[in-house]
C-alpha positions in Angstrom: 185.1 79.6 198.6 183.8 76.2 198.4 181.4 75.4 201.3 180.8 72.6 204.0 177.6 70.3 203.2 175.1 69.0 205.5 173.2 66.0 204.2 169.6 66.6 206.0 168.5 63.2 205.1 170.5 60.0 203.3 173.1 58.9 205.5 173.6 55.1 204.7 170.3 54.7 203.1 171.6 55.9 200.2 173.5 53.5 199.6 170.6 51.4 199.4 169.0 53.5 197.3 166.9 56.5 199.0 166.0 59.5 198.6 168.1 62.2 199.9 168.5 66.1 200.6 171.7 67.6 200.7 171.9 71.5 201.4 175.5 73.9 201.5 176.5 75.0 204.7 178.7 78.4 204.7 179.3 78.9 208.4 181.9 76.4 207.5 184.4 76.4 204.0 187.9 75.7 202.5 189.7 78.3 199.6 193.3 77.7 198.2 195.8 80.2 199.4 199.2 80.2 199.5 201.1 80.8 202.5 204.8 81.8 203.2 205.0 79.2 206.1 204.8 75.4 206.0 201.7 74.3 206.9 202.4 70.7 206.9 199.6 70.4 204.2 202.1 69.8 201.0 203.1 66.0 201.9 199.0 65.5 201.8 198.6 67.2 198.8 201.3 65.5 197.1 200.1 62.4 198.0 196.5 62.7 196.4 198.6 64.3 193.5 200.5 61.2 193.0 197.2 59.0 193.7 196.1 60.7 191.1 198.7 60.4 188.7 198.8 56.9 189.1 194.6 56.1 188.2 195.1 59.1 185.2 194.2 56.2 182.5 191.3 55.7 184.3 189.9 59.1 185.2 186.8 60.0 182.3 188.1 63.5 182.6 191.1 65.4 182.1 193.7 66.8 185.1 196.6 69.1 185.0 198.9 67.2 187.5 201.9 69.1 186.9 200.0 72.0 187.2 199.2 70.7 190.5 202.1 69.6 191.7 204.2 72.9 191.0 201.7 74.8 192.5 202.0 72.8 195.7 206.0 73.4 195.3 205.2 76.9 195.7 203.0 76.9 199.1 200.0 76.3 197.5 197.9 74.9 200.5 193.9 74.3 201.0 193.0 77.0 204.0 189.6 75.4 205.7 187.7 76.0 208.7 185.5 72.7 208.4 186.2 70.3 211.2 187.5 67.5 209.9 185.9 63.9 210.7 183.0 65.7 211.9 180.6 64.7 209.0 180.3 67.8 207.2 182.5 67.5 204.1 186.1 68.5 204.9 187.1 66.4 202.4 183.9 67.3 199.7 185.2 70.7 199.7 189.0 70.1 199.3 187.7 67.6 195.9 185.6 70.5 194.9 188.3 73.0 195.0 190.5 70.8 193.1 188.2 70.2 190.4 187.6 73.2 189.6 190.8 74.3 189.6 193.0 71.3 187.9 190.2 69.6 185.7 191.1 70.8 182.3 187.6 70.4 180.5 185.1 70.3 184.1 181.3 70.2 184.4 180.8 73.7 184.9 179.1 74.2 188.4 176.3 75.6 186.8 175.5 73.6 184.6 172.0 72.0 183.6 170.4 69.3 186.4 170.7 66.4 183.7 174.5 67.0 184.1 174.8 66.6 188.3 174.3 63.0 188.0 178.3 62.9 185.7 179.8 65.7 187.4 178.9 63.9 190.9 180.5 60.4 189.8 183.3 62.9 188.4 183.4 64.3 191.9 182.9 61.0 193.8 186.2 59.6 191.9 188.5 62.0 193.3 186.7 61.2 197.1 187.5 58.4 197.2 190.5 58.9 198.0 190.0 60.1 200.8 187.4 57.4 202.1 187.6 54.3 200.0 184.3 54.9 199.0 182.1 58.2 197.9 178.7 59.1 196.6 179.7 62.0 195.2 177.4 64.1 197.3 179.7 66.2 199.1 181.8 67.3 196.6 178.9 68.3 194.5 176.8 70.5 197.3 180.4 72.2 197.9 181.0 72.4 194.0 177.7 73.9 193.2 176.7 75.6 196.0 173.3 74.5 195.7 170.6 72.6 197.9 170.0 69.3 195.4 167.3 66.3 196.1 168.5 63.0 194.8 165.9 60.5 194.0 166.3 57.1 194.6 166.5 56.3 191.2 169.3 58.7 190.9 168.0 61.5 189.4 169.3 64.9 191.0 167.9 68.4 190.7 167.9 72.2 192.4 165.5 73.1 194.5 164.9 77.4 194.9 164.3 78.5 197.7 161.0 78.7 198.1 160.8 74.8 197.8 162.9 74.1 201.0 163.2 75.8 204.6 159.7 75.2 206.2 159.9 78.3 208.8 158.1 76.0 211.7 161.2 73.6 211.6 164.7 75.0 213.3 167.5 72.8 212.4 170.3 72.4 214.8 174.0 70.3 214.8 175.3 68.9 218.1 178.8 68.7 218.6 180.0 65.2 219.9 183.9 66.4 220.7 184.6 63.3 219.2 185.9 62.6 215.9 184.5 60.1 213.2 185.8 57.5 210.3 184.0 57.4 207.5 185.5 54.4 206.1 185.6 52.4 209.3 181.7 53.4 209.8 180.7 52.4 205.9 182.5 49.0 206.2 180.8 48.2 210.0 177.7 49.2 208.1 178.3 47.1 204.9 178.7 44.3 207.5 175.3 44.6 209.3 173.9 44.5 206.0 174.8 40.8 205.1 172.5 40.0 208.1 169.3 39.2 206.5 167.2 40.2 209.4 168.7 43.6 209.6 169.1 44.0 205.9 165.2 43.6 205.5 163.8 45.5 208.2 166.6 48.2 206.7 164.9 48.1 203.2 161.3 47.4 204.1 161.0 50.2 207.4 163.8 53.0 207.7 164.4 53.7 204.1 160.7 54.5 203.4 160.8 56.7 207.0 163.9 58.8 204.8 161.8 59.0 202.0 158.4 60.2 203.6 160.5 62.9 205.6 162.0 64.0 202.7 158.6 64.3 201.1 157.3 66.2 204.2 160.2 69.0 204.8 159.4 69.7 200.8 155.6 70.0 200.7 156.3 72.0 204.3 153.7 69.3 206.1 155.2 70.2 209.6 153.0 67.7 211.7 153.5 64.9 209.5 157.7 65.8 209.2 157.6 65.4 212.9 155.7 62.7 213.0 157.8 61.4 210.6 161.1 62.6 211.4 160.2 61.1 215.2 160.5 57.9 213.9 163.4 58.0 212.1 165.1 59.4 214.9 164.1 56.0 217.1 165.3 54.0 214.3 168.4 55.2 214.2 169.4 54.6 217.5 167.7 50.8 216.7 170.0 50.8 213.1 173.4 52.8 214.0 173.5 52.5 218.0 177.2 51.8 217.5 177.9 54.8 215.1 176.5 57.2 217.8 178.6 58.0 220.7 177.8 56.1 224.1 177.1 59.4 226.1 174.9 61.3 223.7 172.5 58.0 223.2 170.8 59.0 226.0 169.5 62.2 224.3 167.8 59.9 221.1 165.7 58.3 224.1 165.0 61.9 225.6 163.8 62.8 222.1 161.5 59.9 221.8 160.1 60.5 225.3 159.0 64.2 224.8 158.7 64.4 221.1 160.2 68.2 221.4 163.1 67.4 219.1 164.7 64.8 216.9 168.3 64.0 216.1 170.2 61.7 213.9 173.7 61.1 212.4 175.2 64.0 210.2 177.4 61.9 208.3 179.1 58.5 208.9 179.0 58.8 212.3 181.1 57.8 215.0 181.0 61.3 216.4 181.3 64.4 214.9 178.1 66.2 214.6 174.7 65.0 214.9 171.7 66.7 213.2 168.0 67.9 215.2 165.4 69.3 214.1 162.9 70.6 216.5 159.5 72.8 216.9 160.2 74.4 219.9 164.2 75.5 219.9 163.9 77.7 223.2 163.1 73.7 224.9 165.7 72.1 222.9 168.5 74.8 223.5 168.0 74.9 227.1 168.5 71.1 227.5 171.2 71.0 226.1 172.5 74.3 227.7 171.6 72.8 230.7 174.5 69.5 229.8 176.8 71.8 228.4 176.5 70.1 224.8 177.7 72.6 221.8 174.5 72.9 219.8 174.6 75.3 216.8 171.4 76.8 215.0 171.5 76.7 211.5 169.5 79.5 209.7 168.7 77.8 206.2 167.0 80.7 204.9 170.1 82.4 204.7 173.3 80.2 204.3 
């Protein structure tokens, strides 16, 4: 089973070169199966095939796409129960399935951490596809099944257990009921950043929030990660007001009002889920109780 991701911190900053924290999330996953029914999966599968046939002289590793493409003949079809467009990886886990099963000489999943950093551009290849553009990162949580820190200057590692999961922080998704578009979302993002003023304040005050909370949720500083974490959270809805939905902006001001919780995008954006984390969860569950908002508890300690 190859599982959904949720990238705690890294959305967008990434891309402009920060830190991030990615962790697998198994309450959600995809498996191949083959099924004695059309699914209506096969034309979509035999149109990444075909993508791929087409880029195979430019692929640095080797695929079976015969192999794939008879197997699809046969009802082969990718069984998943992650929401897609909703920020979690639908997509990461259908690449990871595939690499695994049609790359004839893969990065093994566990391989050594001076490895990720070629088996995620491996991995980020066969995304795009599906976005126009990938980092690689989903593909590689759902590939390895592991919780992996990338630093900015691109170095990637595994972090046990005992490195991650502070207990005094609960982490939460909210679902929007709306769906996203990643590629709509990275190019309305890619155009904010040719505006100097934005592209500045960008560089020189939210990516070094991303990087401190990071820093925090590792060394389990819980009143600095709030503190931190707090003002991300305002920044965000200052950075990507038009990647969060209209009617659940009002909760980002809540947030900064009683400093009980924090949320921000999980994913693109655009709707889907958004991410909280919060010191108080019996607070935090009832407001949103209260709205009738979907909000699901993640235990990290045992995904």
């Amino acid at each position: 089973m190859f599982p959904a991701k949720i990238l705690l911190f890294g959305e967008y900053s990434l891309m402009q070169g920060s830190n991030a924290l990615a962790i697998p999330f198994r309450n959600y996953f995809g498996e191949w199966s083959r099924s004695t029914f059309d699914t209506g999966s096969a034309p979509l599968l035999l149109e990444f095939a075909n993508y791929l046939e087409n880029k195979q002289n430019g692929i640095p590793f080797k695929i079976d796409i015969q192999k794939f493409k008879k197997d699809i003949s046969l009802n082969l079809c990718f069984e998943s129960s992650i929401p897609i467009s909703y920020g979690i990886g639908s997509s990461g886990a259908l690449c990871a399935a595939f690499y695994e099963r049609y790359v004839t000489n893969p990065i093994p999943a566990n391989c050594n951490d001076n490895e990720l950093t070629e088996l995620k551009n491996h991995l980020s290849f066969l995304e795009k596809y599906f976005h126009g553009t990938s980092s690689g990162i989903d593909p590689l949580i759902s590939y390895t099944k592991a919780t992996l820190v990338l630093e900015g200057k691109g170095n990637l590692r595994r972090l046990k257990a005992n490195q991650i999961y502070p207990d005094a922080i609960s982490v939460f998704l909210l679902d929007t009921q709306k769906y996203g578009n990643t590629e709509t979302n990275v190019t309305l993002f890619n155009d904010l950043l040719k505006e100097d003023d934005y592209s500045q304040e960008f560089k020189s005050h939210y990516i070094p929030l991303v990087n401190a909370s990071i820093t925090y949720y590792l060394e389990h500083k819980t009143n600095e990660f709030f503190e931190s974490v707090n003002k991300l959270s305002v920044s965000q809805l200052s950075f990507f007001e038009p990647m969060i939905p209209s009617d659940f902006q009002k909760y980002f001001r809540i947030a900064q009002e009683t400093s009980k919780f924090s949320l921000k995008l999980c994913g693109s954006g655009g709707g889907g889920f958004l991410l909280g984390f919060t010191s108080d969860i019996g607070y935090t569950n009832k407001l949103f109780s209260a709205d009738d908002v979907k909000m699901i508890t993640i235990n990290l300690n045992h995904d």
